[in-house]
Structures are given as structure tokens and as C-alpha cells.
N, C-alpha and C positions, 0 to 999 in steps of 0.2 A: 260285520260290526267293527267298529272302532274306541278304543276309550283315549280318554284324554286326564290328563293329570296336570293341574294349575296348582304351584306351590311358592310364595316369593321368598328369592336367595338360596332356592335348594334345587337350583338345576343339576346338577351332579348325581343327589341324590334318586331324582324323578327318573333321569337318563337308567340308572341301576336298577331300579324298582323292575320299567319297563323292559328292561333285558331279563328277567325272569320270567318272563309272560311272549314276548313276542321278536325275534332277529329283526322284524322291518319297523322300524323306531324312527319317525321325523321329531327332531328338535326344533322349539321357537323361541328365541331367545326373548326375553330375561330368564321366564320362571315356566313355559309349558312344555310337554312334550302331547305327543300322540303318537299312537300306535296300535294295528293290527291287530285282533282277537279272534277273528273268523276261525270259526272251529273248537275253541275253544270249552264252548257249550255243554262237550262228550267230559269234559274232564273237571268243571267247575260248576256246572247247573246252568241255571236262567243267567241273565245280566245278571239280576241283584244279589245273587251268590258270588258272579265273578265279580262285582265292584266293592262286596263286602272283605273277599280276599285279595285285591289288592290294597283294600286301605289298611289292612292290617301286617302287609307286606310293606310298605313305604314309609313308614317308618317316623315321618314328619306328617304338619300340618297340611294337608291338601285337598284340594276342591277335584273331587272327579266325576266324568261323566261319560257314559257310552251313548252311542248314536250310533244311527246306517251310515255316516260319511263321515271323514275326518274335520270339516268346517264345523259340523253342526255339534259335533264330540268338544273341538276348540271351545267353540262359545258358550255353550254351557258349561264348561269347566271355567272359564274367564268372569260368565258372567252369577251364575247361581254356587252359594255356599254347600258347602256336603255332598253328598252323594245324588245324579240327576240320570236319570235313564232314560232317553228320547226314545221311544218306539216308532218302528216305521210308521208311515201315513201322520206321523203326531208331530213332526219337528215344528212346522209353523207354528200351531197352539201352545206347544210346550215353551218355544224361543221369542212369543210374541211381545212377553213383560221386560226385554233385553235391550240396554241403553243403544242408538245407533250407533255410537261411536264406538263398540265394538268391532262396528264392520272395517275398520279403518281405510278408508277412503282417502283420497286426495283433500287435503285442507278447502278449496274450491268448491268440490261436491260437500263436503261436513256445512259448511257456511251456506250452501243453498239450502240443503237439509233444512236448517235450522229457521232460514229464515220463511220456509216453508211450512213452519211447525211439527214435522217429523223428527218425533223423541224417540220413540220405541221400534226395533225390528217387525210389531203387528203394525203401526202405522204406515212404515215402508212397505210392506207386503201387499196393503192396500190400495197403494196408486198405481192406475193401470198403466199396464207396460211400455203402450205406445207413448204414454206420452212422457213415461218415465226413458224411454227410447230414444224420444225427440229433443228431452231437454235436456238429458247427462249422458247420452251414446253409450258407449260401450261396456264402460265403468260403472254407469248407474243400471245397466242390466246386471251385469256380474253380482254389484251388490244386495239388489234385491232379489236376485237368486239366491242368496244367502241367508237375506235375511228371511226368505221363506225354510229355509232348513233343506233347501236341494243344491246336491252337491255327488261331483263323480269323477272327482281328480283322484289321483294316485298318489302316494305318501312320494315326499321328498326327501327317500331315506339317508340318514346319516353312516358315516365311511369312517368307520374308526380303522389307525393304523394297525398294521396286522404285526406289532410288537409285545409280545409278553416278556416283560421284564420285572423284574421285582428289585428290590436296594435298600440295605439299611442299615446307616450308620453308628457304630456303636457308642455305646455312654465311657465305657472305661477298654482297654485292647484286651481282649483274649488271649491267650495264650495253649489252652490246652485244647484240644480235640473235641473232649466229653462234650464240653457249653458250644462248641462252633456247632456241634451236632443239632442242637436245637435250635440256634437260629438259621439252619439251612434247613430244618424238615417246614420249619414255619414260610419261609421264602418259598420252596418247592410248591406248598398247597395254597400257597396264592398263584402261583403261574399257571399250575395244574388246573387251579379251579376255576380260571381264564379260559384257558384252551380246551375242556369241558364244556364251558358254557359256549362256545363260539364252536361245537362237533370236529374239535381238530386233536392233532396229536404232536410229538415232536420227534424226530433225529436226532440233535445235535442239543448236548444241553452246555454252557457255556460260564464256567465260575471265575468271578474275579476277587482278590483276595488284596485288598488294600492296606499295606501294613505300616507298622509303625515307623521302621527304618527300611530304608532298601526297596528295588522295583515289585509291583506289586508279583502277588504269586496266582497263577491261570491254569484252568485244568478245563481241559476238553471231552466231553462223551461224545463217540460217533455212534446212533443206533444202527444196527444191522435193518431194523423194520421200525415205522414208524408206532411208536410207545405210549402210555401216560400212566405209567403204573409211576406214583412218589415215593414207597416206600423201594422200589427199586432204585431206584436213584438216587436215595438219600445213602441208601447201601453202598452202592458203584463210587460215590464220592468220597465215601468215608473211607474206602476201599485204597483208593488214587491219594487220598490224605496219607492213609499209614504209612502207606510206601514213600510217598514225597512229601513228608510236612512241610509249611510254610517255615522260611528261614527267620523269622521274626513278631510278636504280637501281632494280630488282624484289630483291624481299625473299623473295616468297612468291606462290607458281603455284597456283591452284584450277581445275579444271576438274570442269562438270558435262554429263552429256550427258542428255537427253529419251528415255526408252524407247519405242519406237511398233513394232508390228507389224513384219516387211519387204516391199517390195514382192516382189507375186507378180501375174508377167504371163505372158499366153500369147500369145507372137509366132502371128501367122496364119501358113499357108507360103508366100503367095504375098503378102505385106504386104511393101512396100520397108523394110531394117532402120534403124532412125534411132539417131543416138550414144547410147553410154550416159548414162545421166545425171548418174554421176560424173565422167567426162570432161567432160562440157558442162557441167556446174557449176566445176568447175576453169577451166575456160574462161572463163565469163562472170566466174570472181572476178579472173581474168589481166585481161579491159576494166573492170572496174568499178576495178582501182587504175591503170588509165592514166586512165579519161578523167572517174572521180568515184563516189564512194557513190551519190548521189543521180540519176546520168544512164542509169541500167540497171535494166531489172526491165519489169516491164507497166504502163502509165498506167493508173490507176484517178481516175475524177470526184472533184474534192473536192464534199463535201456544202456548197457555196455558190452564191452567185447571180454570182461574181465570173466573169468572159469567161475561157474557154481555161483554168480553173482544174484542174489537176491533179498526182496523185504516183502516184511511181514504187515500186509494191510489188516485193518479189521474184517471180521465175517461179513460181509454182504452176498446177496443174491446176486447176480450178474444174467445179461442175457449167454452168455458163452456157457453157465453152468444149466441157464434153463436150455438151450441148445441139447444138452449133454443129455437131459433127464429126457428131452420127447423125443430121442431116438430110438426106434425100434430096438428089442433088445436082440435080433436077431444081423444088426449090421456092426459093423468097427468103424471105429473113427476115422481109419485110414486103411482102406482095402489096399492087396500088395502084398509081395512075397515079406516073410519076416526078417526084421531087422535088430541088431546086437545092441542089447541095454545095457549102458554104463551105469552100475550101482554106485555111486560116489562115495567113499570114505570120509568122514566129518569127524573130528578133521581129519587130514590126509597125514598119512600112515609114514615116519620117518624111517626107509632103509638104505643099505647099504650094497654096492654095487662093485664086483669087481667089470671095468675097460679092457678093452682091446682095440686099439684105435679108436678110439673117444666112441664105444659102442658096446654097449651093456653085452655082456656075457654072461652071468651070474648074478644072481640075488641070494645075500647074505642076511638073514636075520630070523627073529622068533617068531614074524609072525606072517614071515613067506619065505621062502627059499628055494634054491632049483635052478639048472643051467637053464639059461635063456634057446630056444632051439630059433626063433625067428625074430625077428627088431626091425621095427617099422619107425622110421624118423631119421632127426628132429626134426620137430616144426617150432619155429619159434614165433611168441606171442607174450607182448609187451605193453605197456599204455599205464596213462596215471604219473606218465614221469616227473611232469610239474608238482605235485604234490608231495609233502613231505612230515604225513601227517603219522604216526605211530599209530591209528587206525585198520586192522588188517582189511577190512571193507572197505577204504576208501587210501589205503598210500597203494603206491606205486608196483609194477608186478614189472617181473623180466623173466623170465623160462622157458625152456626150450621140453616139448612135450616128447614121448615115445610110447607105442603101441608093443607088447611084450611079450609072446607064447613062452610058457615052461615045458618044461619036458614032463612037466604030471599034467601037461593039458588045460593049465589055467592060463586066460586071457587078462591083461594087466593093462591099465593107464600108468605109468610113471612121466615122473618131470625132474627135471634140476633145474636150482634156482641160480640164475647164472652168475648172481653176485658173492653169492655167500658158497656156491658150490655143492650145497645141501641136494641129494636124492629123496624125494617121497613118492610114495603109491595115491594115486589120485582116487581108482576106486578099480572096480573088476567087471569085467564085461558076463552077460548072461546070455 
């Protein structure tokens, strides 16, 4: 079954109605739409149950009608006032009182019509085929196919962009937090309640903050798993606010959100259940505005030669960590005789060294000490020279490395810094 909805000047509207009821929705410009019902039956009754709750859902003036095909749904929505229910086998009888010029035809075919005396869809139905065949070909079959109520084409569904955006300019600037907070929870459950209606989720939710003076201010959520929890997010933002207020009144709120699949898992029965991941993301946005943007997330290697260099991605799942989880718990990652772990010192640990030809002999201080018995090095490693930023991540490094045995049998990383002269402990081997 199909209904159709005729309404003039409220296309917009009809379009809306029809997304509550069914995803495959043809539009006909000025004022119809049509759309898909089938199965609906299980959840609203007969038709005239279901044509009772859409006209009570639509919200404007409208002529609707269900039918077996989407033509014969159109026309009695176009052509009959209120509510019109074609049952199968009935289309012809029921669409027979129906002006022809519904059928819209070619001006040519309309004018022979006419001058034939065929007014009504039951007059057309009338004339036999062949010779409606012989004298209008192709077009005048199709039409009185029509205008009999048989019809087996497939909706010409409409493609809306797959943008959820929401935007609203304000009357007077904001200033405080508290009032931004409502006009994002309100933006949120418009976007939310988009990609709800369309079975999607999002990733990435995307705020722009238009302000009075100065460039606008922007805050990004990367989700670990695809989301749509809105009071999670109105949280995570207000969260990203505290810590970084806008530098000036807001003017004007955009928010964009990322459409992605939702996650779909199958908990095992006997698997221990672990937090949701709206929760724990909530969570981790609660430590990341106490202790730093940058102090929370998984360390990822920077692609340099630089010592201990790395940054802190968000939590995502990755194929390397699914790798990780389906291996047998009976093998290693790396079979092989065992090999010596450098614990790193963060930061690396300032001491003092007594030379003996530029080669550590002792260590002096409180929190190592002990004649050196063996000294492996230097190795020297440098890079970043170009840059000249007060950054300890990102300026320039010169050092010459040393591997250290004490005589109490601890194994040592040290380095000197070859500009400043400075000795630190990098970290201790295990």
C-alpha cells in the first residue's frame, strides 16, 4: 500500500509528516508527496486507522489517500477532498468520477481527449485499447492505464543530503556559560533528533561559536565509538567551555555533527560487562578538563628520531589493539630470547657526574650514586636544529647518550646535553 498527501504551499511540511511514517518518500512538486506504507498495518490497523493517524500527524490542511500503487494513491489525493481509501480490485470504480486532466498528458493527447468527449478517468477506461493504441501509441496506453487505477512502478525516492546541521542566531550576545547552555542543549536535540530519525549516529560533533569581536571560537569532539546520547554532549561541551571560554560575547551557535553507522555489539553471556562508552567518555572529558587536553588519550610514537617523543591521540579502537585482544593468551608478541626494558624517567632525572677523559666514572647525587664499573658510549643524536621554539616537544635536541653499570649492579641511560653541558638519567634498564 501507498498513501499520498495533497496539500497547497505546504510541501515542506507533507515531506516531514511522511518521514515519520516511511524512509522511501517521492516528492511531486508543487504541493504532493507519496509514500510507502507496506507493513505498517502490524502497528496502526486497517488503512482508515492508518489515514486517521497521519492526518492527525500533519498538522495542515490535506487531502490524503491510500491505494495499492503510487499513481492511483497521487490521484485521489489530487483529485477527491479528505480522507479516500482505494482498495484493491476498486481503483477503477473508486477513480472513475476523476477530471482527465489529472492524468497530465501531452497538450496534443488533452485536446484530442476533449475533443473526443472524454472528461472523466471512467470515460477513458472505457475506450477499448486497440484503438486507444492505434490512435495515441504509447502515451495513450500508459494513460488509460492510469486512469484505470493500475499501476507497478517503484517510488522515485527523494535523496536528501546527509548534513545534520543545526544554527541560530542570537537576538542580543551571550556572555555567560549558564544561557549558552540552553541554546546548545536545544541545537543538540535538533540534530540528535535528525540522525534518530535517519537510524544513524555520530563521531565527530563540531561547535562554532560566532562572536562579537575577534575570530570565531571552535571546539571539536572526536567519539571513540559511534554515539547519540545529547545529554552526553551537551556535558562534554560545557566541559571543553570551562576550560576554554570563548574570548568574547557569542553572537551566533552552529553546530555540525558527522553521520556514521551505530555501533552494534554482541555482548558474549559469559564476557565480564565493561562501562558503556557514553559513560566513559563522559568520564574521560570530566579528567581531561581537570588535568589538560593534551594529558589524556592513548600515546601514539611521533614519526621522529627525537628520545621519548610522543602524543596523546583520543581513545579509539584500532585494528592493532583488536590484533592484541585475539591472540591466544598462551603466545607473546614477540617470541625470542628476553630482551632489557628501559624504564624512562619523566622527566629525566638531573645528576652529577664526576670524568675521566670525557667518560663518566662516578655518579654523584640523591637520588643515584656509585662508581661507574662499565660505560658504553657516546652516541650522539641531534635534529630539530632549524627550530627555535621554547617548546621542549618541538625545539631543537643535541646529546650525546651513555649506557652505565654501578658497582650496586644498576643499569642506567644517561645523556649530556652538549650545549648547556647539563648530565641527566634518562631512565633504568630492567
Amino acid at each position: 500500500m501507498f498513501a499520498s498527501l495533497h496539500g497547497p504551499g505546504n510541501l515542506a511540511i507533507l515531506v516531514e509528516c511522511a518521514r515519520g511514517f516511511s524512509p522511501h518518500i517521492e516528492q511531486l512538486p508543487p504541493d504532493t508527496v507519496v509514500f510507502d506504507v507496506r507493513g505498517l498495518g502490524s502497528l496502526f490497523g486497517p488503512p482508515e486507522s492508518l489515514a486517521e493517524e497521519i492526518g492527525r500527524r500533519v498538522g495542515v490542511p490535506a487531502s490524503i489517500a491510500i491505494a495499492p500503487n503510487p499513481d492511483a494513491a497521487v490521484h485521489a489525493a489530487r483529485g477527491f477532498r479528505g480522507t479516500t481509501i482505494v482498495l484493491p480490485g476498486r481503483e477503477a470504480a473508486i477513480l472513475a468520477p476523476l477530471p482527465v486532466n489529472l492524468l497530465a498528458g501531452s497538450p496534443e493527447t488533452a485536446e484530442l481527449l476533449h475533443l473526443w468527449g472524454v472528461r472523466t478517468f471512467g470515460d477513458f477506461a472505457k475506450l477499448p485499447p486497440l484503438g486507444v493504441a492505434a490512435r495515441l501509441g504509447d502515451e495513450g496506453m500508459e494513460l488509460q492505464r492510469l486512469a484505470c487505477g493500475l499501476g507497478y512502478r517503484n517510488l522515485r525516492e527523494m535523496v536528501d543530503p546527509l548534513e545534520f546541521e543545526a544554527q541560530l542566531e542570537l537576538e542580543y550576545p551571550v556572555e555567560l556559560l549558564e544561557p549558552l547552555a540552553f541554546i546548545l542543549a536545544r541545537l543538540l536535540n535538533d540534530v540528535c533528533g535528525r540522525l534518530a530519525g535517519r537510524a544513524l549516529a555520530t563521531n565527530e560533533i563540531r561547535l562554532r561559536l560566532d562572536l562579537e569581536q575577534g575570530p570565531a571560537h571552535e571546539t571539536m569532539l572526536r567519539l571513540p565509538v559511534p554515539m547519540l546520547d545529547q545529554r552526553a554532549f551537551l556535558r562534554m561541551l560545557q566541559l571543553d567551555l570551562n576550560g576554554r571560554p570563548p574570548a568574547a560575547p557569542v553572537v551566533q551557535v552552529h553546530i555540525a555533527a558527522n553521520p556514521v553507522k551505530p555501533r552494534r555489539t554482541q555482548h558474549g553471556l559469559f564476557t565480564p560487562s565493561s562501562p558503556e562508552p557514553e559513560k566513559l567518555e563522559l568520564t574521560v572529558a570530566r579528567v581531561r578538563h581537570l588535568v589538560g587536553q593534551n594529558n589524556v588519550g592513548t600515546p601514539e610514537i611521533r614519526d621522529t628520531h627525537r628520545p621519548d617523543a610522543f602524543d596523546m591521540r583520543v581513545f579509539a579502537p584500532n585494528a592493532a589493539t583488536t590484533a592484541v585482544l585475539e591472540r591466544p593468551s598462551n603466545t607473546l608478541p614477540n617470541d625470542g630470547p628476553p630482551r632489557l626494558s628501559l624504564r624512562r624517567f619523566r622527566p629525566p632525572r638531573p645528576i652529577q657526574l664526576l670524568l675521566v677523559n670525557q667518560k663518566p666514572t662516578r655518579i654523584l647525587g640523591a637520588i643515584m650514586s656509585g662508581r661507574v664499573v662499565m660505560a658504553k658510549g657516546p652516541w650522539r643524536t641531534s635534529g630539530d636544529w632549524w627550530r627555535n621554539g621554547s617548546d621542549p616537544a618541538t625545539a631543537s635536541w643535541n646529546r650525546d647518550e651513555w649506557d652505565v653499570a654501578l658497582e650496586s649492579g644498576g643499569l642506567y641511560r644517561l645523556y649530556v646535553d652538549v650545549d648547556s653541558g647539563r648530565w641527566f638519567a634518562e631512565g633504568s634498564y630492567d
